[in-house]
DSSP file (Angstrom, degrees, kcal/mol; ACC not computed):
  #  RESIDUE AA STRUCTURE BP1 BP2  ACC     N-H-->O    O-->H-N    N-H-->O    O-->H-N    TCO  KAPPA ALPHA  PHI   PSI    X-CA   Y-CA   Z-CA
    1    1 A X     >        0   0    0      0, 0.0     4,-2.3     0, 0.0     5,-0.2   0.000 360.0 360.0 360.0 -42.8  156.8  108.1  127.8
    2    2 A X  H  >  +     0   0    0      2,-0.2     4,-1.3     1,-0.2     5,-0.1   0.758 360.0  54.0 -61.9 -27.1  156.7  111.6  126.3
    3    3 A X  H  > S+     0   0    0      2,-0.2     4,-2.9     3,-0.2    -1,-0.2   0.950 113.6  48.6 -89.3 -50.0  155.6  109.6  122.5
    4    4 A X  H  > S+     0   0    0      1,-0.2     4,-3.7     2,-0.2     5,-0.2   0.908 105.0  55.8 -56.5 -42.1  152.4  107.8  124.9
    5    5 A X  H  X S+     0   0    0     -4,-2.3     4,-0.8     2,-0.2    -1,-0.2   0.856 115.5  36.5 -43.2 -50.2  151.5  111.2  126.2
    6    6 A X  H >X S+     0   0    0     -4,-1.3     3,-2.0    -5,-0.2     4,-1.6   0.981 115.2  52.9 -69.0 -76.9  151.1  112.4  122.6
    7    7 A X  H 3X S+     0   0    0     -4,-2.9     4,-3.1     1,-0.3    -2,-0.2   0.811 113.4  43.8 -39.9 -60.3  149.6  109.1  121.4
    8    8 A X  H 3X S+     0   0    0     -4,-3.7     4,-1.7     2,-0.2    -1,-0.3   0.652 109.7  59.2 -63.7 -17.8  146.9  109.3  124.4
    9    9 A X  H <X S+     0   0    0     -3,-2.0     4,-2.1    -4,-0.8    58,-0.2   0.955 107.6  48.5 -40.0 -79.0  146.4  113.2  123.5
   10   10 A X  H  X S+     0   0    0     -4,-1.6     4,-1.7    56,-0.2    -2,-0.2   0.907 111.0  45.1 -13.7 -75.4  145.4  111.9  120.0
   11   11 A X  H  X S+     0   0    0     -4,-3.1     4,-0.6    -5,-0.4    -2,-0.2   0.969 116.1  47.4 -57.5 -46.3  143.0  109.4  121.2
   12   12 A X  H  X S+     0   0    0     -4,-1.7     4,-2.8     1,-0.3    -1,-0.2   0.964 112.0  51.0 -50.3 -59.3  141.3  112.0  123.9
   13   13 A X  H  < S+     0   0    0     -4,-2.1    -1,-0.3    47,-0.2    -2,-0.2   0.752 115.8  42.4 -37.9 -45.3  141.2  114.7  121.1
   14   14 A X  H >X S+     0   0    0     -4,-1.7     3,-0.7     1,-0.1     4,-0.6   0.941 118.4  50.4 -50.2-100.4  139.3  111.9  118.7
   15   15 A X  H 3X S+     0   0    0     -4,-0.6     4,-3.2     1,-0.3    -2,-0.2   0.184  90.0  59.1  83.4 -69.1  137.4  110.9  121.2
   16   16 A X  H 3X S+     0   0    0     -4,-2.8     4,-0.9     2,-0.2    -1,-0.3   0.683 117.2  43.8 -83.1  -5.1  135.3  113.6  123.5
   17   17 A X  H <> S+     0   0    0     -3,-0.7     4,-1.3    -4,-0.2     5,-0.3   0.809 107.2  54.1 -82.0 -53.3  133.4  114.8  119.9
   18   18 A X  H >X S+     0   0    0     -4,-0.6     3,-2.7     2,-0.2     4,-2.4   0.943 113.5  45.6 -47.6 -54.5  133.0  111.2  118.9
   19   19 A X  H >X S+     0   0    0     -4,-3.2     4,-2.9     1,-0.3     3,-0.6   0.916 119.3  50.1 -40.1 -65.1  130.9  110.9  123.2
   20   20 A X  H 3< S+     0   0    0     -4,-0.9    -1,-0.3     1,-0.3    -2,-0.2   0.404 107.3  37.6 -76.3  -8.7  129.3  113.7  122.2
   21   21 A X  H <X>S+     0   0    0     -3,-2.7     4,-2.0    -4,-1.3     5,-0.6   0.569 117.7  59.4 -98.6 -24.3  127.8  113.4  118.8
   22   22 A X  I XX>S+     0   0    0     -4,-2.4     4,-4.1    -3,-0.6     3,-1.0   0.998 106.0  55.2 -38.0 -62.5  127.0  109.3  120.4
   23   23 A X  I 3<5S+     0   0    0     -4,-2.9     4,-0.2     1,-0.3    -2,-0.2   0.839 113.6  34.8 -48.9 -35.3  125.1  111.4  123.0
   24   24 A X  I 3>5S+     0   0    0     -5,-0.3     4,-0.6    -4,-0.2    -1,-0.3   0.518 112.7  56.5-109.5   7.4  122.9  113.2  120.5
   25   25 A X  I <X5S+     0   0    0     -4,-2.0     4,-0.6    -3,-1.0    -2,-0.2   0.806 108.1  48.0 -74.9 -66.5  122.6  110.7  118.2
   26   26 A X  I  X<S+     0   0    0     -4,-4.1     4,-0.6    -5,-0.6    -2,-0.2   0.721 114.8  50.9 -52.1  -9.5  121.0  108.3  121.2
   27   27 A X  H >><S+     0   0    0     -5,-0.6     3,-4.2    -4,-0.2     4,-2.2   0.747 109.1  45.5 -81.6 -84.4  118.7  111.3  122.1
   28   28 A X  H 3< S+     0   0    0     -4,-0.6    -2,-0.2     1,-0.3    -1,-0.1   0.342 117.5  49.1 -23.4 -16.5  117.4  111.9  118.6
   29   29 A X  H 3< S+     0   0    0     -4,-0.6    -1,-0.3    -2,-0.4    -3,-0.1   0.656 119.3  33.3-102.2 -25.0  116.9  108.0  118.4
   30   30 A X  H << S+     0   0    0     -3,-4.2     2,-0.6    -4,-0.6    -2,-0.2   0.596  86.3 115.1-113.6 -18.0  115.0  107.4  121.9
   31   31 A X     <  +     0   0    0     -4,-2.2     2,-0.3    -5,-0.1     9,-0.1  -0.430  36.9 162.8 -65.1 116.2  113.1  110.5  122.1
   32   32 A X    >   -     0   0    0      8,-1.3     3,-3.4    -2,-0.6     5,-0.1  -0.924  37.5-156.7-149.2 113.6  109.4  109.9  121.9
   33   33 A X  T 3  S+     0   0    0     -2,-0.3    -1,-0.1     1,-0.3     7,-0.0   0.824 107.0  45.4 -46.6 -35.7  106.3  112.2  122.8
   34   34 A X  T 3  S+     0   0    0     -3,-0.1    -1,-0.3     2,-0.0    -3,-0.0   0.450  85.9 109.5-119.4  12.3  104.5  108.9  123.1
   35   35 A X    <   -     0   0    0     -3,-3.4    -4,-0.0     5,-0.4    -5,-0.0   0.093  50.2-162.5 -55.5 176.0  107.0  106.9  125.1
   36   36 A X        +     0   0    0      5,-0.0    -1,-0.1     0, 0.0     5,-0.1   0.590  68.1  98.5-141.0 -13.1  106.0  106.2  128.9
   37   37 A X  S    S-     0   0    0      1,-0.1     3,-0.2    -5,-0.1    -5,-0.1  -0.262  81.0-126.0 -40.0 138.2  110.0  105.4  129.4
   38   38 A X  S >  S+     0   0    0      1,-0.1     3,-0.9     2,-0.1     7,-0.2   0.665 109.2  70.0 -51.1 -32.3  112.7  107.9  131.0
   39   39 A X  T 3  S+     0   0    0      1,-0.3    -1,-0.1     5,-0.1    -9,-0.1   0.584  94.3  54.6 -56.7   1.6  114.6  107.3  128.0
   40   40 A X  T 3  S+     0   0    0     -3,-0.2    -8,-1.3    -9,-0.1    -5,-0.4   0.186  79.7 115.6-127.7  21.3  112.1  109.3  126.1
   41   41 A X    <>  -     0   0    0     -3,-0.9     4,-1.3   -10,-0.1    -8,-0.1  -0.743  58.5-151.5  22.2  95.2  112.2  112.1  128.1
   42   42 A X  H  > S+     0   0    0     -2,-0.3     4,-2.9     2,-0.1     5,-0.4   0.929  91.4  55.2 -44.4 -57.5  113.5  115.1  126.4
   43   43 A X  H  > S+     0   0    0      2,-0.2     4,-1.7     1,-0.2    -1,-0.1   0.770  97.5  52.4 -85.8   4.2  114.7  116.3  129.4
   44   44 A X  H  > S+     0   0    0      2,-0.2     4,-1.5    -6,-0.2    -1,-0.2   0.931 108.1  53.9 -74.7 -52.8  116.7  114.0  130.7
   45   45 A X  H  X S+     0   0    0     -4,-1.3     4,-1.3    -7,-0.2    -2,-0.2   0.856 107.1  49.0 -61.0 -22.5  118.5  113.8  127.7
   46   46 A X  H >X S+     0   0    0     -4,-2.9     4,-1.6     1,-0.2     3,-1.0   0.921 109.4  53.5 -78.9 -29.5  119.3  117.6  127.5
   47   47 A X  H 3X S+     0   0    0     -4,-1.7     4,-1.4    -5,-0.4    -1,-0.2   0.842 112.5  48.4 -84.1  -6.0  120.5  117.7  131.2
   48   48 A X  H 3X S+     0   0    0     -4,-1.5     4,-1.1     1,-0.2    -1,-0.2   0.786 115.5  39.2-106.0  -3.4  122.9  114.8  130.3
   49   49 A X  H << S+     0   0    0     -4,-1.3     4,-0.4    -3,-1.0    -2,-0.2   0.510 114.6  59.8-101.9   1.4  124.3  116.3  127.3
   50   50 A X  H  X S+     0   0    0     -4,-1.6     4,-0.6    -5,-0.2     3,-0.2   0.942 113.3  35.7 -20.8 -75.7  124.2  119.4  129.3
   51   51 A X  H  < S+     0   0    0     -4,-1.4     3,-0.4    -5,-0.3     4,-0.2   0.833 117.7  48.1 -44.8 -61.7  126.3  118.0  131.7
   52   52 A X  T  X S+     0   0    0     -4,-1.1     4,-0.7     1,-0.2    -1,-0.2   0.209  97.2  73.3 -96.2   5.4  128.7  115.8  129.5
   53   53 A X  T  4 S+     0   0    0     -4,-0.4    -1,-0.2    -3,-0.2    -2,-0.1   0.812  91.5  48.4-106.0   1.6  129.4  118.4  127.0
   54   54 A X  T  < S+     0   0    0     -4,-0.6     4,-0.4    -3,-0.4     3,-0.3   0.551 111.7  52.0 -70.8 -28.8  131.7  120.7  128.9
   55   55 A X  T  > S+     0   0    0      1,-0.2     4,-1.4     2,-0.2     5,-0.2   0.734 106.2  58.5 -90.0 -16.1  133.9  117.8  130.1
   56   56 A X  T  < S+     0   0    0     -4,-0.7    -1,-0.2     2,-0.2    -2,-0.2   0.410 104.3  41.6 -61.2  -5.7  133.9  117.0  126.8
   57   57 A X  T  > S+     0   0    0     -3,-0.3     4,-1.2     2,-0.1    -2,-0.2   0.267 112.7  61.4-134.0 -18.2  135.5  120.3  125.5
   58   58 A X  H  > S+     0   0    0     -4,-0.4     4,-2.5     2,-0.2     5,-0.2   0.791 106.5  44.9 -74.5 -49.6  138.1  120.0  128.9
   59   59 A X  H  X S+     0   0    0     -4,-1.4     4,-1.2     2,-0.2     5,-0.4   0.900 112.3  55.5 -87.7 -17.7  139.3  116.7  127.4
   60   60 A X  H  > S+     0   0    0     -5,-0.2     4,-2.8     2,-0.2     5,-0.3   0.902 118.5  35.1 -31.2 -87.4  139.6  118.7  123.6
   61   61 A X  H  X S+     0   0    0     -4,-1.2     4,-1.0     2,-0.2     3,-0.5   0.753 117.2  54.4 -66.2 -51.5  141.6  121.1  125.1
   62   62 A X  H >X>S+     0   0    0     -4,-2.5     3,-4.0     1,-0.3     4,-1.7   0.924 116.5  40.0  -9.0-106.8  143.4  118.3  127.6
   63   63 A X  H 3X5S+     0   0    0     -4,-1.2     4,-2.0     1,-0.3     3,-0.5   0.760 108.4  59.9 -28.6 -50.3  144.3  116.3  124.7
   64   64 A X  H 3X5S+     0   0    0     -4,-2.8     4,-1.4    -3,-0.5    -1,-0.3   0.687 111.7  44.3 -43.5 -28.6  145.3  119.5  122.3
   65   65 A X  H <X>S+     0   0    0     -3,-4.0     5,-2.0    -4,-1.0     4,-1.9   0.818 119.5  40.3-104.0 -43.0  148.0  120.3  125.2
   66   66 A X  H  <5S+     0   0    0     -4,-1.7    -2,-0.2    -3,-0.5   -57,-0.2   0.677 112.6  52.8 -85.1 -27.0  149.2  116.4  125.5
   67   67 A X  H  <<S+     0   0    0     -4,-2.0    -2,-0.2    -5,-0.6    -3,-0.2   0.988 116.3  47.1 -82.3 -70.4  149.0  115.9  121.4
   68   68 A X  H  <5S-     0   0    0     -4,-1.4    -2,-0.2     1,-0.1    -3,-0.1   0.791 116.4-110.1 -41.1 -47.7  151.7  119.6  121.5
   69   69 A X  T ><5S+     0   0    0     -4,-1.9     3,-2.0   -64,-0.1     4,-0.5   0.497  76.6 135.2 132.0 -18.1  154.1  118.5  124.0
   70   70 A X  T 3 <S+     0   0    0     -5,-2.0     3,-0.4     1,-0.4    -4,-0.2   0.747  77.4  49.0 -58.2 -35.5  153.2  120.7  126.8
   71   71 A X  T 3  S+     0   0    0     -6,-0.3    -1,-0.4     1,-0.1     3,-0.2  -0.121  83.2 108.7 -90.0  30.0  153.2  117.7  129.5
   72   72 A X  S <  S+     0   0    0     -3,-2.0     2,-0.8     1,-0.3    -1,-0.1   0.849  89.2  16.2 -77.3 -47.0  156.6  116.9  127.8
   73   73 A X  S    S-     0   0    0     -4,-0.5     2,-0.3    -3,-0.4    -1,-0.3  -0.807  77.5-172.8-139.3 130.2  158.5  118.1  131.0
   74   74 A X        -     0   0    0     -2,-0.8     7,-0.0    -3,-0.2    -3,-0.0  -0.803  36.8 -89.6-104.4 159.6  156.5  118.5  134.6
   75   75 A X        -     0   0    0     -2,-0.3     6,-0.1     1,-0.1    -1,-0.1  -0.214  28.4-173.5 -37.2 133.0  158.0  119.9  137.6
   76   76 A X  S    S+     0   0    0      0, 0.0     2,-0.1     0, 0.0    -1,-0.1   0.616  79.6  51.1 -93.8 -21.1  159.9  117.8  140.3
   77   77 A X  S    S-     0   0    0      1,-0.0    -2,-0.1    -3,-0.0     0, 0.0  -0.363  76.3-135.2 -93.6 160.7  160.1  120.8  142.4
   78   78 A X  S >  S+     0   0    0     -2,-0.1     3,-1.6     1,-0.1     4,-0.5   0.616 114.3  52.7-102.4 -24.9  157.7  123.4  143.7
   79   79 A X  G >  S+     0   0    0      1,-0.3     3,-0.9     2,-0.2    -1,-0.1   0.782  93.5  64.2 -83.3 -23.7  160.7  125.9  142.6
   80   80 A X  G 3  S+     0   0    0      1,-0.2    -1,-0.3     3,-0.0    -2,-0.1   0.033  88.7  84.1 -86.4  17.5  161.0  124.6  138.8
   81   81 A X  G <  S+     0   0    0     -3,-1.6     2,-0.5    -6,-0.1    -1,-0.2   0.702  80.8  74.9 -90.6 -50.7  157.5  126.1  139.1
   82   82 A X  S <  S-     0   0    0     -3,-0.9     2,-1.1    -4,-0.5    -3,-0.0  -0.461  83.8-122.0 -79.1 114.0  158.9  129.2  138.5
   83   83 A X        -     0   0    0     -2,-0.5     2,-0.4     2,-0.1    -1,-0.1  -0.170  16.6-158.3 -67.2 117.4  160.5  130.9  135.2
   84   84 A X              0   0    0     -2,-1.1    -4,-0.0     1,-0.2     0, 0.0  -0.733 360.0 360.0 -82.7 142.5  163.9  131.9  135.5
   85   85 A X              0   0    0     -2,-0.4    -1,-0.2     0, 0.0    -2,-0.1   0.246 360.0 360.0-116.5 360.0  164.5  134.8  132.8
């Protein structure tokens, strides 16, 4: 389970750049001053890479944590919560 955790870590990490350079490629392709469309709207496309590029930098670091190992062991307990020194 611990090897999938990693493996899906990987993928996320790949992954939330890849959304996010899609997203500003598909702006940069549909944006047109002389469209009559909402996809050719400048601002619709900044408020939706607005939007989607902080949950994009959440699954970075998400994945970065799952790729290390950190989710290797979770709590069963509210007390194993706690560091015993």
């Amino acid at each position: 389970m611990n090897a999938i955790k990693k493996y899906f870590g990987l993928i996320w990490l790949l992954l939330a750049p890849l959304v996010i350079f899609e997203l500003i490629n598909g702006a940069i392709q549909h944006i047109d001053t002389a469209g009559k469309k909402d996809i050719n709207n400048p601002v619709i496309w900044i408020i939706i890479i607005a939007i989607f590029t902080p949950i994009a930098i959440g699954l970075v670091i998400f994945g970065w944590y799952a790729f290390r190992g950190e989710y290797d062991h979770l709590p069963q307990k509210s007390k194993d919560l706690y560091i015993n020194d």
